[in-house]
GUDO-120131 format. One record per atom (N, C-alpha, C): residue number from 1; residue in one letter; z, y, x. Coordinates in nm, 4 decimals. Atoms other than C-alpha are relative to their C-alpha. Layout:
<sites>
<seq: NUM&type: A&up: Z&north: Y&east: X> .
...
</sites>
This chain:
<sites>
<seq: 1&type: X&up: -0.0400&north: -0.1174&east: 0.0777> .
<seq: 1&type: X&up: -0.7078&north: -1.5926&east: 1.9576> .
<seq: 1&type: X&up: 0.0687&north: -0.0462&east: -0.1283> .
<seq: 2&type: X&up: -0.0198&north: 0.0564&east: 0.1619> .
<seq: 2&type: X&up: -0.4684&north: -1.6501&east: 1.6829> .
<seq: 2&type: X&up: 0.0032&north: 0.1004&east: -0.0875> .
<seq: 3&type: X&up: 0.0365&north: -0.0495&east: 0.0945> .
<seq: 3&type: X&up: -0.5556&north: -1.5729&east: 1.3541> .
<seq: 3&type: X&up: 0.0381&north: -0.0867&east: -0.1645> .
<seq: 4&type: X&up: -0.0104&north: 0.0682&east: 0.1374> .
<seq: 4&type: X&up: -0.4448&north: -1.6408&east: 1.0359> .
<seq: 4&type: X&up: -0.0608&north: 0.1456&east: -0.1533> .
<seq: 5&type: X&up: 0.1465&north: -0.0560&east: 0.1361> .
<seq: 5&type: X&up: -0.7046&north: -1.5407&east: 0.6788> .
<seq: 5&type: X&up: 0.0754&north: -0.0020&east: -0.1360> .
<seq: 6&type: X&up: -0.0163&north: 0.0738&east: 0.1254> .
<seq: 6&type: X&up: -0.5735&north: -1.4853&east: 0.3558> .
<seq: 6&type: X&up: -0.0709&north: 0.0037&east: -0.1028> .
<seq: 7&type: X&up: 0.0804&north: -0.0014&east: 0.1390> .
<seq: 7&type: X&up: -0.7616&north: -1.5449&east: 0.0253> .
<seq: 7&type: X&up: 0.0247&north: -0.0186&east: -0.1412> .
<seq: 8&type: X&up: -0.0580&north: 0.0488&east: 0.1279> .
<seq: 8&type: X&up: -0.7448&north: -1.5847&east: -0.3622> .
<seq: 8&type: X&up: 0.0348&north: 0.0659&east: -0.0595> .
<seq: 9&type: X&up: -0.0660&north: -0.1342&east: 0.0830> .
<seq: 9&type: X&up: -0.5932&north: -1.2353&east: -0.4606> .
<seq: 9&type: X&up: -0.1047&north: 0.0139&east: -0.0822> .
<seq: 10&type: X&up: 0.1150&north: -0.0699&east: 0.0656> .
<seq: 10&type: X&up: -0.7512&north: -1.0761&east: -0.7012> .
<seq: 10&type: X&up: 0.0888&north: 0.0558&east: -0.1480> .
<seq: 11&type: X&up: -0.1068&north: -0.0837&east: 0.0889> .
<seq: 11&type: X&up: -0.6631&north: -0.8859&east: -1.0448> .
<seq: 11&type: X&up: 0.0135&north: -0.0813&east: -0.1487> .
<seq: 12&type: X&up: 0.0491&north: 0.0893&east: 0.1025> .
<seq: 12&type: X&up: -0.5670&north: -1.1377&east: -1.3346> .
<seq: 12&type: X&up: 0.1213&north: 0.0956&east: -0.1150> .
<seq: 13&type: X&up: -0.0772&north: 0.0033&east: 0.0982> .
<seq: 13&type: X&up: -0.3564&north: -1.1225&east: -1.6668> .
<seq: 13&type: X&up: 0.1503&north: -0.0179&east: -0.0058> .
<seq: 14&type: X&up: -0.1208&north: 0.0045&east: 0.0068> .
<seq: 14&type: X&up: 0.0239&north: -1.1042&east: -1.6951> .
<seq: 14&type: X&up: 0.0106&north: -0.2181&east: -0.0861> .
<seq: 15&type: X&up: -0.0078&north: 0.1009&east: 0.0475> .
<seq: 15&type: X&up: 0.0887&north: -1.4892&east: -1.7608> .
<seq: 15&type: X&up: -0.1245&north: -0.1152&east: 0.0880> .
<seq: 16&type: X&up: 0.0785&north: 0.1029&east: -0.1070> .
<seq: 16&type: X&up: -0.1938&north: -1.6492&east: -1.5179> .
<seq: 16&type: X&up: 0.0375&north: -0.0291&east: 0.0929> .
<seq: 17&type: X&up: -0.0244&north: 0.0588&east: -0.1369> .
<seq: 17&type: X&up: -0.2145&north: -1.8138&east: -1.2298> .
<seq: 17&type: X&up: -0.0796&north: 0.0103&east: 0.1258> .
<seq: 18&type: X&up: 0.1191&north: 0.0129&east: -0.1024> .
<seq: 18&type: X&up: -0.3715&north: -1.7827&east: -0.8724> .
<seq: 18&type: X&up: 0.0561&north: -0.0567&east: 0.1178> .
<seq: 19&type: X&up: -0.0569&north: 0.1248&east: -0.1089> .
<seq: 19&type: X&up: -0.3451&north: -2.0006&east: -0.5587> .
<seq: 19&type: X&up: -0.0700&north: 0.0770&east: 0.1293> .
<seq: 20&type: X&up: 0.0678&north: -0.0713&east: -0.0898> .
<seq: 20&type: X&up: -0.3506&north: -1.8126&east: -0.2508> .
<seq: 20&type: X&up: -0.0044&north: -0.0918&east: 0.1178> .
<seq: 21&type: X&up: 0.0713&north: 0.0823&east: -0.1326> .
<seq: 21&type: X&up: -0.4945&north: -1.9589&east: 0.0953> .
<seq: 21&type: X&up: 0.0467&north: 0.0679&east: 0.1143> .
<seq: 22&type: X&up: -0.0201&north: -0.0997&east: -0.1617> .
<seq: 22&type: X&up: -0.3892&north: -1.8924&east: 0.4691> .
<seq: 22&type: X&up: -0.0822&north: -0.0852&east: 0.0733> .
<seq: 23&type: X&up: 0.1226&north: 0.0542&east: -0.1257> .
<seq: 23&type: X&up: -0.6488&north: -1.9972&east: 0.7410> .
<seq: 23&type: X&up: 0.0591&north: 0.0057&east: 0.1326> .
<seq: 24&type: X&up: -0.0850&north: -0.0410&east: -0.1212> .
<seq: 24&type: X&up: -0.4381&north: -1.9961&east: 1.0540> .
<seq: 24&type: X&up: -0.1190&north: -0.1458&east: 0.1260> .
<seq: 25&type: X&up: 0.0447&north: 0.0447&east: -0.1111> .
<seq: 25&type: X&up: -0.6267&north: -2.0735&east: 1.3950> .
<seq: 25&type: X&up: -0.0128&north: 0.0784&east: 0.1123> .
<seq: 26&type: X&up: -0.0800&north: -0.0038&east: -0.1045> .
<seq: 26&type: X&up: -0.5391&north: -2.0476&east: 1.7387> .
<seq: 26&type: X&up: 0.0976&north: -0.0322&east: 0.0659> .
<seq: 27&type: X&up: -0.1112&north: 0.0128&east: -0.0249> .
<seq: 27&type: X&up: -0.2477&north: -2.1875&east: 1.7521> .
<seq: 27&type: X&up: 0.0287&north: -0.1787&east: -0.0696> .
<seq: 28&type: X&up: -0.0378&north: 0.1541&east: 0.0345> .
<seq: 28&type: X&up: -0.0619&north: -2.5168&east: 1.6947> .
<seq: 28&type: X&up: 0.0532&north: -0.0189&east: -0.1187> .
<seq: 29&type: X&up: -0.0748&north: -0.0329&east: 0.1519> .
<seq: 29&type: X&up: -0.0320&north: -2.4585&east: 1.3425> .
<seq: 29&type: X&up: 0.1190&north: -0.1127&east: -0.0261> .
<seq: 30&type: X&up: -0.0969&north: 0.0862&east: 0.0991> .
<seq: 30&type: X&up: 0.1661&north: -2.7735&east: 1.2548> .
<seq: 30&type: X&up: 0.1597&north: -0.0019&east: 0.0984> .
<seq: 31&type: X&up: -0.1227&north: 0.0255&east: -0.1741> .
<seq: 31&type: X&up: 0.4497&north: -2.6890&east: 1.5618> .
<seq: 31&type: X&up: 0.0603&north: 0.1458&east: -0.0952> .
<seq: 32&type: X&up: -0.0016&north: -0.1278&east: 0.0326> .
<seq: 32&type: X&up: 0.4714&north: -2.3464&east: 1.2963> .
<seq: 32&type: X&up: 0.0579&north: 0.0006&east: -0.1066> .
<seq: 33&type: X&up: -0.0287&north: -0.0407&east: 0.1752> .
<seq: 33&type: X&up: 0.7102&north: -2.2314&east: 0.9902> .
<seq: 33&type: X&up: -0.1571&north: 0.0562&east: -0.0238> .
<seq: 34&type: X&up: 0.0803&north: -0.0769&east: 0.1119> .
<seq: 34&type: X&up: 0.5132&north: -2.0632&east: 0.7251> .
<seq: 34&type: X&up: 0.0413&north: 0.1153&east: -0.0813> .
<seq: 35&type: X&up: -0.0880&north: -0.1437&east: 0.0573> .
<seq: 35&type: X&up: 0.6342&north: -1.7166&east: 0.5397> .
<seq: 35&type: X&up: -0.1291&north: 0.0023&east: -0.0766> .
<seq: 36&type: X&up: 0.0981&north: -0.1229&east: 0.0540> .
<seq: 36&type: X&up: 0.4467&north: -1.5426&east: 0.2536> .
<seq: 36&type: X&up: 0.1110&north: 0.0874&east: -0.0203> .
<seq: 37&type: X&up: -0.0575&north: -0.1300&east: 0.0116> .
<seq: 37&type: X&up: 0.5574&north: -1.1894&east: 0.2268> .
<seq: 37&type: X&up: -0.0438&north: 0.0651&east: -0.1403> .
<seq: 38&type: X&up: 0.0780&north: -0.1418&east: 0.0584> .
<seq: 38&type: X&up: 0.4375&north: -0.8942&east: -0.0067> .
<seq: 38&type: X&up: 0.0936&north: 0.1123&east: -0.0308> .
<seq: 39&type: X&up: -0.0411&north: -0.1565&east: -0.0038> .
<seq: 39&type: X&up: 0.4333&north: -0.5347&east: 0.0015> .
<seq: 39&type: X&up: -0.0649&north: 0.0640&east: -0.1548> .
<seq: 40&type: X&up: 0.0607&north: -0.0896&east: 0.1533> .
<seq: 40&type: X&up: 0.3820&north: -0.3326&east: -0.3453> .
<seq: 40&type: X&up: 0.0319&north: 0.1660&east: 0.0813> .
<seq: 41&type: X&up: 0.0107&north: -0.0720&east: -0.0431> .
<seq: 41&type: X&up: 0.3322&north: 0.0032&east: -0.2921> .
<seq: 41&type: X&up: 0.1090&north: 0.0746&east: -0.0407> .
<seq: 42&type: X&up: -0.0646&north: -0.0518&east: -0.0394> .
<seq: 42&type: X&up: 0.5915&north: 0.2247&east: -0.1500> .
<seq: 42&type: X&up: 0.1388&north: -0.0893&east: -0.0087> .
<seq: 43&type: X&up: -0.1000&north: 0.0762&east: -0.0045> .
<seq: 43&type: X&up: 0.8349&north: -0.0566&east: -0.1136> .
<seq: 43&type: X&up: -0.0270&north: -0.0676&east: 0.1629> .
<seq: 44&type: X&up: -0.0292&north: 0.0500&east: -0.1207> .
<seq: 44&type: X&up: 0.9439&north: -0.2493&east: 0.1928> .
<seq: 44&type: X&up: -0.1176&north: -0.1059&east: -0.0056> .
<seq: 45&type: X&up: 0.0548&north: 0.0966&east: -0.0233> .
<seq: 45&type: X&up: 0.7845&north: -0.5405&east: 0.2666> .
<seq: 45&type: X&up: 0.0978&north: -0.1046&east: -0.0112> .
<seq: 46&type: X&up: -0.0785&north: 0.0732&east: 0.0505> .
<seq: 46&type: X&up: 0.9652&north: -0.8411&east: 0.0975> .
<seq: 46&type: X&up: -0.0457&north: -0.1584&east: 0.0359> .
<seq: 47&type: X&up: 0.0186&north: 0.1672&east: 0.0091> .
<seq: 47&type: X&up: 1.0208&north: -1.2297&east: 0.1444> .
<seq: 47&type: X&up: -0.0369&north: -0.0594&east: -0.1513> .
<seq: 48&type: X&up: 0.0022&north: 0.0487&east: 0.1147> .
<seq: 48&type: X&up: 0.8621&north: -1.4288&east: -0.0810> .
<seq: 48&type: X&up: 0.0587&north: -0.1703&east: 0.0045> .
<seq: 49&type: X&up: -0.0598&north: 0.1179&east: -0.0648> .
<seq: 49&type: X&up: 0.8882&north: -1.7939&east: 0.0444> .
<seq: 49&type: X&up: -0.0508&north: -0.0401&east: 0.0892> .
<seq: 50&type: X&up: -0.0348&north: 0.0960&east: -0.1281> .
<seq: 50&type: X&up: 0.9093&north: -2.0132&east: 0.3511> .
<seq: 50&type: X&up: -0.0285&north: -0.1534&east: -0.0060> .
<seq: 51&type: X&up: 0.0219&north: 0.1878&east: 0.0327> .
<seq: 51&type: X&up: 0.8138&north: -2.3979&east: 0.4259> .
<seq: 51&type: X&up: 0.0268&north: -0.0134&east: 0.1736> .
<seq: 52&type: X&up: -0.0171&north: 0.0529&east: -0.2050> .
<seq: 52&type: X&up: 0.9261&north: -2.5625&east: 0.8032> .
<seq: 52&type: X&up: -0.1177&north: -0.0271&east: -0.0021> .
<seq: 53&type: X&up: 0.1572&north: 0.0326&east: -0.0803> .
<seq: 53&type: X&up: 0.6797&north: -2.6598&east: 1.0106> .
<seq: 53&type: X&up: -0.0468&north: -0.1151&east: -0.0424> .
<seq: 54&type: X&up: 0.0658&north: 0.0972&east: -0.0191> .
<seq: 54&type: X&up: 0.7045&north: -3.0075&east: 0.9177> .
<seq: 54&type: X&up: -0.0087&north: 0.0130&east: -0.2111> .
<seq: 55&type: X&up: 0.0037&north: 0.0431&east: 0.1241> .
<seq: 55&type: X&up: 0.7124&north: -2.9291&east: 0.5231> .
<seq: 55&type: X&up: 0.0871&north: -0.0613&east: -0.0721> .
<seq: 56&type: X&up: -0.1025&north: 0.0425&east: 0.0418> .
<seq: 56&type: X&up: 1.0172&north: -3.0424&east: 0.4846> .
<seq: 56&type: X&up: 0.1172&north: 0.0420&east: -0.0648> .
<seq: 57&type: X&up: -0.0343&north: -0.0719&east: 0.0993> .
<seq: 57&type: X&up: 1.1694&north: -2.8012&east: 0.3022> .
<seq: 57&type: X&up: -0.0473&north: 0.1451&east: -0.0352> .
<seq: 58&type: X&up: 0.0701&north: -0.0607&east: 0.0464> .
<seq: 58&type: X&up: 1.0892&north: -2.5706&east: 0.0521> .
<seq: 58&type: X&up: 0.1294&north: 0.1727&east: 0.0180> .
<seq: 59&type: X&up: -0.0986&north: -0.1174&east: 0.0195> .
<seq: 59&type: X&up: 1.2599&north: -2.1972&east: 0.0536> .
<seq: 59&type: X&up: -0.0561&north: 0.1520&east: -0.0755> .
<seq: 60&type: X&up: 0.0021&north: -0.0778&east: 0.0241> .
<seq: 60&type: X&up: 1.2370&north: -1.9256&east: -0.2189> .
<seq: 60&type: X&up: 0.0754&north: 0.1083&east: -0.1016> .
<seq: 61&type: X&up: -0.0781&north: -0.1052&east: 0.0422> .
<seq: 61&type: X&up: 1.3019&north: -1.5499&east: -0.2993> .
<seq: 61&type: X&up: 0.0513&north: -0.0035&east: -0.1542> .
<seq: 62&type: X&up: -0.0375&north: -0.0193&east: 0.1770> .
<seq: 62&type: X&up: 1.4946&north: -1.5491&east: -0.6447> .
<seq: 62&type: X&up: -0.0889&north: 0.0279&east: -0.1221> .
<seq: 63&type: X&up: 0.0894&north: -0.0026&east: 0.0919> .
<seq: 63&type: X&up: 1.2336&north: -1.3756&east: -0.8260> .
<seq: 63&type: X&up: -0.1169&north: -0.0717&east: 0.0304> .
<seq: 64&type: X&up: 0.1479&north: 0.0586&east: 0.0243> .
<seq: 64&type: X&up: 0.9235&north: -1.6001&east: -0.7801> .
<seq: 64&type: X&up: 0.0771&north: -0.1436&east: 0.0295> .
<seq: 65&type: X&up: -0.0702&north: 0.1399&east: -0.0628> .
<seq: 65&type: X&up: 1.1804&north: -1.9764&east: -0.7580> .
<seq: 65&type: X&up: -0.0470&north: -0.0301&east: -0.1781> .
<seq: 66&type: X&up: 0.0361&north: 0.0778&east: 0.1505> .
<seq: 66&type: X&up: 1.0344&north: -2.1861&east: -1.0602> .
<seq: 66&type: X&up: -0.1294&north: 0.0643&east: -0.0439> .
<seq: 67&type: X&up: 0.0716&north: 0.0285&east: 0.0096> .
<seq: 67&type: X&up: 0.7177&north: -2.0390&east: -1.0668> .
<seq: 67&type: X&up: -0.1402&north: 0.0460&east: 0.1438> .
<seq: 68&type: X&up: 0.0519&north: 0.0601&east: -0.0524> .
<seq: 68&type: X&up: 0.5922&north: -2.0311&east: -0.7416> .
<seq: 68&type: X&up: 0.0041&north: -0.1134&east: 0.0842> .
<seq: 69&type: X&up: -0.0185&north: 0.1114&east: -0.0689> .
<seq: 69&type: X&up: 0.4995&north: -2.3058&east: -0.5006> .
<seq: 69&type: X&up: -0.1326&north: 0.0226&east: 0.1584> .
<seq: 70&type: X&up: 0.0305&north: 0.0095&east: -0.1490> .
<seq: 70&type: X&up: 0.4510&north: -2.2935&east: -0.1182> .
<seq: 70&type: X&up: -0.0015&north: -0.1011&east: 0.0517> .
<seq: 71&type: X&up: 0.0414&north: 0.1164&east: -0.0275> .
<seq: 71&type: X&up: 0.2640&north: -2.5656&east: 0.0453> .
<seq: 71&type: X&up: -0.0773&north: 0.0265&east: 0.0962> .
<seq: 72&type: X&up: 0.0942&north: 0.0277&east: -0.0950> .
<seq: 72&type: X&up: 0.0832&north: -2.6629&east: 0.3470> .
<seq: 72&type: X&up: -0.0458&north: -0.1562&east: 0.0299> .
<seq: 73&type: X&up: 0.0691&north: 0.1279&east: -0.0545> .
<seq: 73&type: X&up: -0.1764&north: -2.9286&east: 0.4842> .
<seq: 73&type: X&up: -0.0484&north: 0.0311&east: 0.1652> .
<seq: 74&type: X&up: -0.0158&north: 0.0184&east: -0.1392> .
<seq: 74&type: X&up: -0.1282&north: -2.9533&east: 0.8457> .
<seq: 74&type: X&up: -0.1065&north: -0.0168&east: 0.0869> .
<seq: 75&type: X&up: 0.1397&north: 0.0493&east: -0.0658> .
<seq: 75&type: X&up: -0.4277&north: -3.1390&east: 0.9225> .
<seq: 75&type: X&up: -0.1284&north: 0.0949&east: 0.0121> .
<seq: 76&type: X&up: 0.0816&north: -0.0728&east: 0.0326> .
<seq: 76&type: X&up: -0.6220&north: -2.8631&east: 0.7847> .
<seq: 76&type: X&up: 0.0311&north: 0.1429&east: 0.0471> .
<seq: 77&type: X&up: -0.0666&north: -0.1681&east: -0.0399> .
<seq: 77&type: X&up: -0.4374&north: -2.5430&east: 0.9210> .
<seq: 77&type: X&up: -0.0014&north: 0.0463&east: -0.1065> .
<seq: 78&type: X&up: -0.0010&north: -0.1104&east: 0.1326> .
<seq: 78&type: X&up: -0.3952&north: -2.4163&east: 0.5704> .
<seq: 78&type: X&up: 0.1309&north: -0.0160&east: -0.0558> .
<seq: 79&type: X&up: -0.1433&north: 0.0085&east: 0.0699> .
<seq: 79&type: X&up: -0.0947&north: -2.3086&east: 0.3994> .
<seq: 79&type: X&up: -0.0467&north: 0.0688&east: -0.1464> .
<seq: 80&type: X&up: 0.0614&north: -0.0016&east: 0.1106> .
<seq: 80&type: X&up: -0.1153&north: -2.2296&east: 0.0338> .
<seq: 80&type: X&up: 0.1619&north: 0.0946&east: -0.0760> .
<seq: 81&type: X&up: -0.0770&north: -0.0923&east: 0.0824> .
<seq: 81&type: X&up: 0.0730&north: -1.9875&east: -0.2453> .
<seq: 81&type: X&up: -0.0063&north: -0.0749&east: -0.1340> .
<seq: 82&type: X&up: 0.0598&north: -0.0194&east: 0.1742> .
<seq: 82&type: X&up: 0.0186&north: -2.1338&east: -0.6050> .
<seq: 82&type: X&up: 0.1450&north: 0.0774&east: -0.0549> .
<seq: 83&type: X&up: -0.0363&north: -0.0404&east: 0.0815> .
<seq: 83&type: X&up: 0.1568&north: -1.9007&east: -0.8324> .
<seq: 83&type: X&up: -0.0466&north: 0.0237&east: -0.1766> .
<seq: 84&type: X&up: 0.0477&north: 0.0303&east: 0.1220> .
<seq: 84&type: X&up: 0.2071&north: -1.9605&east: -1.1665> .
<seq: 84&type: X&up: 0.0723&north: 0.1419&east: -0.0962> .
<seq: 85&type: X&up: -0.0885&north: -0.0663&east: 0.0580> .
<seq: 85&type: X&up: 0.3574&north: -1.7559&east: -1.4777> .
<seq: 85&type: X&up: -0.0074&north: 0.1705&east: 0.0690> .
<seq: 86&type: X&up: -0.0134&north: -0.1069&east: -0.0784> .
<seq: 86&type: X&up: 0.2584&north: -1.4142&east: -1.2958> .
<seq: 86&type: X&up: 0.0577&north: 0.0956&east: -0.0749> .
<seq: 87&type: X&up: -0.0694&north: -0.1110&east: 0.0546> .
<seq: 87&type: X&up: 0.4063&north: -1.0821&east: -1.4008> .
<seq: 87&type: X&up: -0.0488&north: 0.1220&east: 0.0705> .
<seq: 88&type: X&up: 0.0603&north: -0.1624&east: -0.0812> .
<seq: 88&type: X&up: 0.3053&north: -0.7000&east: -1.3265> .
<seq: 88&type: X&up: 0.1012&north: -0.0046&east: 0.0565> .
<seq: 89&type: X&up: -0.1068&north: -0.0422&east: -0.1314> .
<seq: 89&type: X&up: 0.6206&north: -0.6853&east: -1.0952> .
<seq: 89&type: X&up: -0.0733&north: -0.0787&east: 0.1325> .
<seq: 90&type: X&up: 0.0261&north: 0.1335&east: -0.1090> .
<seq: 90&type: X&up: 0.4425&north: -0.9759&east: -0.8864> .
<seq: 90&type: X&up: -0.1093&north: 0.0746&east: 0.0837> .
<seq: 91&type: X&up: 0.0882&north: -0.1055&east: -0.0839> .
<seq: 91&type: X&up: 0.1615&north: -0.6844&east: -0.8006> .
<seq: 91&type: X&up: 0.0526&north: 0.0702&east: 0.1064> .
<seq: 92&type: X&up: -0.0240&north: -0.0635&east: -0.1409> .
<seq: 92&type: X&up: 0.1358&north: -0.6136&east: -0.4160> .
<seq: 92&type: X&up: -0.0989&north: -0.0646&east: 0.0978> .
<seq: 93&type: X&up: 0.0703&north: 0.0825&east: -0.0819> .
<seq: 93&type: X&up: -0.0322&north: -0.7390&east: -0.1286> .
<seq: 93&type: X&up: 0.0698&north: -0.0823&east: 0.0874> .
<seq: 94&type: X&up: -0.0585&north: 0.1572&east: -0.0532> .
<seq: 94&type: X&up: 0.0595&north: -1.0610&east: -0.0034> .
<seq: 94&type: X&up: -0.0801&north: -0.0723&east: 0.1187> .
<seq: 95&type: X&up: -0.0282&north: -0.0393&east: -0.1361> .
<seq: 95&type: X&up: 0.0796&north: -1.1474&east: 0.3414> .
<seq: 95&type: X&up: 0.0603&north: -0.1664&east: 0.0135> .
<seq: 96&type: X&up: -0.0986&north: 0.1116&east: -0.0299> .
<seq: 96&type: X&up: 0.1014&north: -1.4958&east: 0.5114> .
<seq: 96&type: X&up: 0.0298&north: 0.0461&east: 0.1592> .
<seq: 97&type: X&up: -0.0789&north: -0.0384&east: -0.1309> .
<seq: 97&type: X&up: 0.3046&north: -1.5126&east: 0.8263> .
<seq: 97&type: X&up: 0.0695&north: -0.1741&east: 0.0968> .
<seq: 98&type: X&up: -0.0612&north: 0.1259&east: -0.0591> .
<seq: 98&type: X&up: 0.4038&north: -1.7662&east: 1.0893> .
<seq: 98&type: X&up: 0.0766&north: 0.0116&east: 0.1407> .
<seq: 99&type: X&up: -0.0911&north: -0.0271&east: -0.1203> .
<seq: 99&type: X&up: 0.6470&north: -1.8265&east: 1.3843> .
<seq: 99&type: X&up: 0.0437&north: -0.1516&east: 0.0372> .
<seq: 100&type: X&up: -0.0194&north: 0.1170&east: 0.0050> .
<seq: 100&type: X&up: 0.7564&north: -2.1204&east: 1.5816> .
<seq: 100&type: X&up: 0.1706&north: -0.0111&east: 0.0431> .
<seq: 101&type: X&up: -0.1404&north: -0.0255&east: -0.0568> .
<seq: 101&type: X&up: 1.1292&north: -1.9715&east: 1.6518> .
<seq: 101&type: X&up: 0.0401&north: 0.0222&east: -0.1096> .
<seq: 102&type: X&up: -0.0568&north: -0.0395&east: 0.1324> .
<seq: 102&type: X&up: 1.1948&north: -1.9117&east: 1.2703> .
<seq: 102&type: X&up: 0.1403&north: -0.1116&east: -0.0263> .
<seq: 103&type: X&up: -0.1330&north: 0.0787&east: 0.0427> .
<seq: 103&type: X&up: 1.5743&north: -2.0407&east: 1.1955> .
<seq: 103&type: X&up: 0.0204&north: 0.0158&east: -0.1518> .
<seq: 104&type: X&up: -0.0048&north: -0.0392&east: 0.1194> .
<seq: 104&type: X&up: 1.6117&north: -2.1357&east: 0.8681> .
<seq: 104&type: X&up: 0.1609&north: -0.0886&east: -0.0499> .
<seq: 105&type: X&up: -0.1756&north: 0.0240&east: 0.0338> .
<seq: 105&type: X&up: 2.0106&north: -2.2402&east: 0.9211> .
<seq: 105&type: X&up: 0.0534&north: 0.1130&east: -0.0263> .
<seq: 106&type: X&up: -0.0307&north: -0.0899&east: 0.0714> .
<seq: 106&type: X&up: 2.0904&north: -1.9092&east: 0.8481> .
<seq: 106&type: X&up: -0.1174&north: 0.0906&east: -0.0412> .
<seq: 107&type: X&up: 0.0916&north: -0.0828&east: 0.1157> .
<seq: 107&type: X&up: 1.9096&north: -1.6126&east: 0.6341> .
<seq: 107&type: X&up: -0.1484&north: 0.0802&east: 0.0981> .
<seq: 108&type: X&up: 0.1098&north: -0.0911&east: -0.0214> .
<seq: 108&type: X&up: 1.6682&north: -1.4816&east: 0.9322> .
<seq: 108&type: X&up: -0.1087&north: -0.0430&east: -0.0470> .
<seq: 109&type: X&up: 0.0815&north: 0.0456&east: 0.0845> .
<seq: 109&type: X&up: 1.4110&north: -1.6580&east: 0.7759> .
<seq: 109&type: X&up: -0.0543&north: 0.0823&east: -0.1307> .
<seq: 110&type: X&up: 0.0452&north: -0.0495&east: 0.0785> .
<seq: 110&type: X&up: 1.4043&north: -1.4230&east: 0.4993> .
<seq: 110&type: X&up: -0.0461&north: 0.1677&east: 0.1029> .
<seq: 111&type: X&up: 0.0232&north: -0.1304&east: -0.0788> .
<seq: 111&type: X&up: 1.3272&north: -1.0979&east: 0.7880> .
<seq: 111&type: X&up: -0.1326&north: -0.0865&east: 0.0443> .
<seq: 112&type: X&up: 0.1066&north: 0.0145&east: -0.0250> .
<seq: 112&type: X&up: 0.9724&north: -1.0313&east: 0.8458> .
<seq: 112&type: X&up: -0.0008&north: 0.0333&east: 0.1506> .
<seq: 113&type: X&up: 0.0738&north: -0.0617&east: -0.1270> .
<seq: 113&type: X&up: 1.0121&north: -0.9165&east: 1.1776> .
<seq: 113&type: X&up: 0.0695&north: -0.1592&east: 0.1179> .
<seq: 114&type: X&up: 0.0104&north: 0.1787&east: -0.0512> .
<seq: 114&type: X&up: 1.1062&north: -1.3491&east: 1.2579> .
<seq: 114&type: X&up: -0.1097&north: -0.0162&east: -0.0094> .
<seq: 115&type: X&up: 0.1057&north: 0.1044&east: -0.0022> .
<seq: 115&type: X&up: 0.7728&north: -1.4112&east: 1.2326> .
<seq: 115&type: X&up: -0.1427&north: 0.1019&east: 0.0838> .
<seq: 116&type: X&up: 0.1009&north: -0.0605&east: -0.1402> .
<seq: 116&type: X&up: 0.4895&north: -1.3048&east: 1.5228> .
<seq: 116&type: X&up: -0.1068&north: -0.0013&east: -0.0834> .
<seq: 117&type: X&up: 0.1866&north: 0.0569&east: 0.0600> .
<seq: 117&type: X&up: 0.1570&north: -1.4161&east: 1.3149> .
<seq: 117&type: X&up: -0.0016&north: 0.0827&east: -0.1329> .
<seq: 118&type: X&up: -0.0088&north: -0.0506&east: 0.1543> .
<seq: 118&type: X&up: 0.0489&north: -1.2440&east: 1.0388> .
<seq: 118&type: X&up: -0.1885&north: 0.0330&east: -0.0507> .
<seq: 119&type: X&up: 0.1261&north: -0.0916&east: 0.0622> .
<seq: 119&type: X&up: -0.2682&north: -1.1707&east: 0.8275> .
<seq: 119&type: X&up: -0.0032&north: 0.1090&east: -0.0202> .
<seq: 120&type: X&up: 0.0409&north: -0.1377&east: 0.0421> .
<seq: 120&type: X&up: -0.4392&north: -0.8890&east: 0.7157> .
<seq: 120&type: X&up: 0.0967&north: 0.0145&east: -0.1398> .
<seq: 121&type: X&up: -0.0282&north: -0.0352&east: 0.1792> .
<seq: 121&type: X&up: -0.3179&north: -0.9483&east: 0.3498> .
<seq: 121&type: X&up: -0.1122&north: -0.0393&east: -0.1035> .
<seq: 122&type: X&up: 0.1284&north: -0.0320&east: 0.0682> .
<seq: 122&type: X&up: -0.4828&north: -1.0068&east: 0.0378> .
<seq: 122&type: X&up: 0.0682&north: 0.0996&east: -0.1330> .
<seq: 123&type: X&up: -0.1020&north: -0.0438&east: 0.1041> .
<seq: 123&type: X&up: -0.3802&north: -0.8135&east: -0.3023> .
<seq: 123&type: X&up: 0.0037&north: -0.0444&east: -0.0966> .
<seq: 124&type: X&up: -0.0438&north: 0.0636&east: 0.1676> .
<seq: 124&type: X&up: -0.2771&north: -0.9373&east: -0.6625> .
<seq: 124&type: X&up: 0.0296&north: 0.0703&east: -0.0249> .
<seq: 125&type: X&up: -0.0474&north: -0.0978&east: 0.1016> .
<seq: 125&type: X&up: -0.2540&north: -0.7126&east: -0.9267> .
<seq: 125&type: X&up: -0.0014&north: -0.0647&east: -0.1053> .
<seq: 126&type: X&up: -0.0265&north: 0.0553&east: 0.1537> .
<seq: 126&type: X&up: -0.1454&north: -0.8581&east: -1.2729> .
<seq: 126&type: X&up: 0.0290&north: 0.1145&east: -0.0750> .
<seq: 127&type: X&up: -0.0248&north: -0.1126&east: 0.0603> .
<seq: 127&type: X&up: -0.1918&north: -0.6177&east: -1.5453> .
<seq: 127&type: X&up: 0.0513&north: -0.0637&east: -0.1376> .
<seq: 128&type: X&up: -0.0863&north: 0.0386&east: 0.1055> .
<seq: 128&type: X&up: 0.0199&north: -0.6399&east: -1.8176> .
<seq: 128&type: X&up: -0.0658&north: 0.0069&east: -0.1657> .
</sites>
């Protein structure tokens, strides 16, 4: 059964930091891009960033490039969010995601509906 967990949300200060967690099992995680997403309410559902399967490169959305950082440990099935420098725009629920057909020679990579796996979500709210 695959499953991927996310953790770490929670509601901090405009200017903190939190490091979110994906738990992905069932699957051949390290054969797998990586996506985080998030949805704020009554908005789409947005790319945040991307990592290949093998970690070999990094890919993100304009607003969160310089202060976050998307990372995975392979060995461990976990993929990771740290975000630093947060902001009340950065409030939504955040969403990891994975696929093993994700092309990241051109832009589908930033479309959520490239990627099959997904968590529940967790949420971040930064209050200003």
């Amino acid at each position: 059964q695959v499953q991927l967990v996310e953790s770490g949300g929670g509601l901090v200060q405009a200017g903190d930091s939190l490091r979110l967690s994906c738990a992905a099992s069932g699957f051949t995680f390290g054969n797998y891009a990586m996506g985080w997403f998030r949805q704020a309410p009554g908005k789409e559902r947005e790319f945040v960033a991307a990592m290949r399967w093998d970690g070999g490169r990094t890919y993100y959305a304009d607003s969160v490039r310089g202060r976050f950082t998307i990372s995975r440990d392979n060995a461990k099935n976990l993929a990771y969010l740290q975000m630093n420098s947060l902001k009340p725009e950065d409030t939504a629920v955040y969403y990891c995601a994975s696929d093993n057909k994700v092309s990241f020679y051109t832009t589908r990579y930033l479309r959520p509906d490239e990627y099959d796996y997904w968590g529940q979500g967790t949420q971040v709210t930064v209050s200003s």
